[in-house]
C-alpha positions as semicolon CSV with decimal commas, in nm:
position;residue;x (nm);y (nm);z (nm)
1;X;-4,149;-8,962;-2,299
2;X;-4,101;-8,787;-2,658
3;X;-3,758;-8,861;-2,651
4;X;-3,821;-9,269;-2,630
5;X;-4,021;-9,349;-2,925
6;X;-3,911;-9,709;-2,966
7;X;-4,066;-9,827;-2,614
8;X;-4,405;-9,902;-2,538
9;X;-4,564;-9,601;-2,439
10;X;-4,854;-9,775;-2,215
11;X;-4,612;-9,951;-2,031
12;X;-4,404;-9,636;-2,018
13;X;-4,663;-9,420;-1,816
14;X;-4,753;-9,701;-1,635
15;X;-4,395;-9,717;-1,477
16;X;-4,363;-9,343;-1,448
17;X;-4,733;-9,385;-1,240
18;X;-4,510;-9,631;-1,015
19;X;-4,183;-9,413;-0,948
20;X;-4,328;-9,035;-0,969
21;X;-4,458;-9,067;-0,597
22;X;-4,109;-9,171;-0,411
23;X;-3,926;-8,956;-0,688
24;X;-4,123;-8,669;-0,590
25;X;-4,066;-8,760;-0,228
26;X;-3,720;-8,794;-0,253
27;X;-3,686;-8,441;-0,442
28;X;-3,877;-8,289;-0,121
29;X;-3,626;-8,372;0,058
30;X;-3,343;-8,238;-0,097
31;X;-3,523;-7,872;-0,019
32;X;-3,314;-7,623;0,154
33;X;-3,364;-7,616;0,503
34;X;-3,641;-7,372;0,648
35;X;-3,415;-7,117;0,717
36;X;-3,296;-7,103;0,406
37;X;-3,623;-7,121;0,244
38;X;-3,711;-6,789;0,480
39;X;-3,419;-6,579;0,334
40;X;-3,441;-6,715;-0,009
41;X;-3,831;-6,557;0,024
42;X;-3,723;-6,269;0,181
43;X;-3,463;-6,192;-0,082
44;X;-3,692;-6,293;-0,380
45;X;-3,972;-6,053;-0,211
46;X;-3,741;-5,773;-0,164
47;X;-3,632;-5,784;-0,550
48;X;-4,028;-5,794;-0,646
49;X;-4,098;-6,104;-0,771
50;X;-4,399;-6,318;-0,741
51;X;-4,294;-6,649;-0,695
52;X;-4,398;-7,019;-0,604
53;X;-4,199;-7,227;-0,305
54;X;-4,172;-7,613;-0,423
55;X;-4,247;-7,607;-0,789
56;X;-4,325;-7,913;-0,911
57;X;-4,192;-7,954;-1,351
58;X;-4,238;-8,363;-1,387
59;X;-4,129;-8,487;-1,069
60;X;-3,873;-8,248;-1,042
61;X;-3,897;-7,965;-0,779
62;X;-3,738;-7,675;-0,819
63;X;-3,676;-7,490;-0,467
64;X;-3,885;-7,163;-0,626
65;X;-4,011;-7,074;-0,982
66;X;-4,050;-6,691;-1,058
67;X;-4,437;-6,709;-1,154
68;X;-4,430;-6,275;-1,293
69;X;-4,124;-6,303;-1,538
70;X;-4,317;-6,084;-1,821
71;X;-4,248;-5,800;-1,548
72;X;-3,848;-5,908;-1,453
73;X;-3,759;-5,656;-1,804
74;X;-3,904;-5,359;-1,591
75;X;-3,626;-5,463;-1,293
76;X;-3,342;-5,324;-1,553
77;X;-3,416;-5,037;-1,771
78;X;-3,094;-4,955;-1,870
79;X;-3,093;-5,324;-2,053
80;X;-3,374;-5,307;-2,241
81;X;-3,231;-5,184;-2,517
82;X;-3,089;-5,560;-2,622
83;X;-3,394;-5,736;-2,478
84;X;-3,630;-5,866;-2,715
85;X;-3,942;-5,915;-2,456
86;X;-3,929;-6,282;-2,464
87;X;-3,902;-6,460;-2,154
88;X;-3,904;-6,790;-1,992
89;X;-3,957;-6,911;-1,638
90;X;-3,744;-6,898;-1,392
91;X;-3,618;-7,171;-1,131
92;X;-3,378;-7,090;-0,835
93;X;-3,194;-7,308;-0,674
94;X;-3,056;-7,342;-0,346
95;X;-2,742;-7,586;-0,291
96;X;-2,601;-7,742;0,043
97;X;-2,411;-8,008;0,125
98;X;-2,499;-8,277;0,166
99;X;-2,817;-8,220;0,018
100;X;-2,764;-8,158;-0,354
101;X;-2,320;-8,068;-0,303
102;X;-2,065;-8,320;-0,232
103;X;-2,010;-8,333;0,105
104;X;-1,642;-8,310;0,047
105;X;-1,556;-8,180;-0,284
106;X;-1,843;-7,899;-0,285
107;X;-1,927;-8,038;-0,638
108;X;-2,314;-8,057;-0,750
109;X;-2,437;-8,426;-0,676
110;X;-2,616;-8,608;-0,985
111;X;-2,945;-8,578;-0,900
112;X;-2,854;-8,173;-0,883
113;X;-2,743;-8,207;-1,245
114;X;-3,058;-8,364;-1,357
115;X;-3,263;-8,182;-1,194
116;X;-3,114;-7,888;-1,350
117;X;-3,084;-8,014;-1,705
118;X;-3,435;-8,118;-1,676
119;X;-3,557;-7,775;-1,592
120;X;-3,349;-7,631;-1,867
121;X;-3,503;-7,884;-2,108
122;X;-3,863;-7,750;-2,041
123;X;-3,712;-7,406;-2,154
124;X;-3,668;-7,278;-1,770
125;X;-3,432;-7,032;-1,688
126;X;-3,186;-7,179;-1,370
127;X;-2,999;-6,943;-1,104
128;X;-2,801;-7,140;-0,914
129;X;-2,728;-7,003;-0,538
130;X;-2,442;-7,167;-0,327
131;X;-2,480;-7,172;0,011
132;X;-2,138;-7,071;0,146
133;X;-2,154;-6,756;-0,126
134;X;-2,525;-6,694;-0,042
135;X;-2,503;-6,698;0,349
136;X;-2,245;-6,447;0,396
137;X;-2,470;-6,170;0,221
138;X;-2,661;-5,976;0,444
139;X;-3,077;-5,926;0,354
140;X;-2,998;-5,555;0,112
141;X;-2,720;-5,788;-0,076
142;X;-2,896;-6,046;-0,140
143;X;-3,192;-5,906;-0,345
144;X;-2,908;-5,744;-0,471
145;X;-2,726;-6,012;-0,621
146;X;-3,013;-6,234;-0,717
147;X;-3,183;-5,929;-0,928
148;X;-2,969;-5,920;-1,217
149;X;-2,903;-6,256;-1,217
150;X;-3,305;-6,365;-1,208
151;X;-3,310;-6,126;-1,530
152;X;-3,036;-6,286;-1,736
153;X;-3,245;-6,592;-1,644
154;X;-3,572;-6,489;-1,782
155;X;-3,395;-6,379;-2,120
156;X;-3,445;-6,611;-2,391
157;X;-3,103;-6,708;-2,545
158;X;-3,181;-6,529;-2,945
159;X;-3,172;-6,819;-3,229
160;X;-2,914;-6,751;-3,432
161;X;-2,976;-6,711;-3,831
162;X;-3,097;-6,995;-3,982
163;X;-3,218;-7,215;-3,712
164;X;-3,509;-7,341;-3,573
């Protein structure tokens, strides 16, 4: 809403009041199916997280936000070196055709890439899991896999010198 200065910001909200419901509706239904959702949570409680299933950020639901990422720095030690302690969020997503993938082509759908910049615009870290890659790992690989990967997540990317 920020980012559109020039239009009338009553009537603005009061067309975001009119969509937000179906939007939101239609983003619960690109969830991954429940037995997805049931590894995804066993994986995410296996590599100690806290997390929440069906965030909503604007609309926008991410499939599960990491709600302890202060604590993901204590996951790695040997890492913590280069870490500065900052940390963001953290929003994992789950992709299946035809849900948010091209049936076909594999490719993420649009509403999958807006979903995603949109998270990464409110300053949330994304891990993206595939499905064909993520349902060939056993339970032990999985937490495996998604543990280093939720911790680059959390980092902060480091300003460089002189900018805001």
């Amino acid at each position: 809403r920020t980012h559109l200065p020039e239009m009338d910001p009553e009537g603005l909200e009061r067309y975001s009041g009119y969509a937000h419901d179906a939007f939101y509706h239609s983003q619960l239904a690109a969830l991954p199916p429940s037995a997805a959702m049931r590894g995804l949570e066993e994986a995410l409680q296996d590599a100690g997280v806290v997390f929440e299933s069906a965030f909503e950020v604007d609309g926008y639901v991410a499939d599960y936000v990491i709600t302890n990422v202060e604590e993901l720095g204590a996951m790695d030690e040997e890492e913590e070196d280069e870490d500065d302690g900052v940390r963001r969020q953290v929003a994992v997503l789950y992709h299946s055709a035809p849900r948010t993938l091209h049936r076909r082509t594999g490719e993420p759908l649009g509403q999958t890439l807006m979903r995603q910049r949109h998270l990464k615009d409110r300053d949330f870290g994304v891990v993206n899991l595939w499905d064909k890659a993520w349902d060939e790992l056993d339970r032990p690989a999985r937490a495996a896999f998604l543990r280093p990967r939720l911790l680059a997540a959390a980092r902060r990317p480091r300003q460089a010198a002189g900018t805001a």
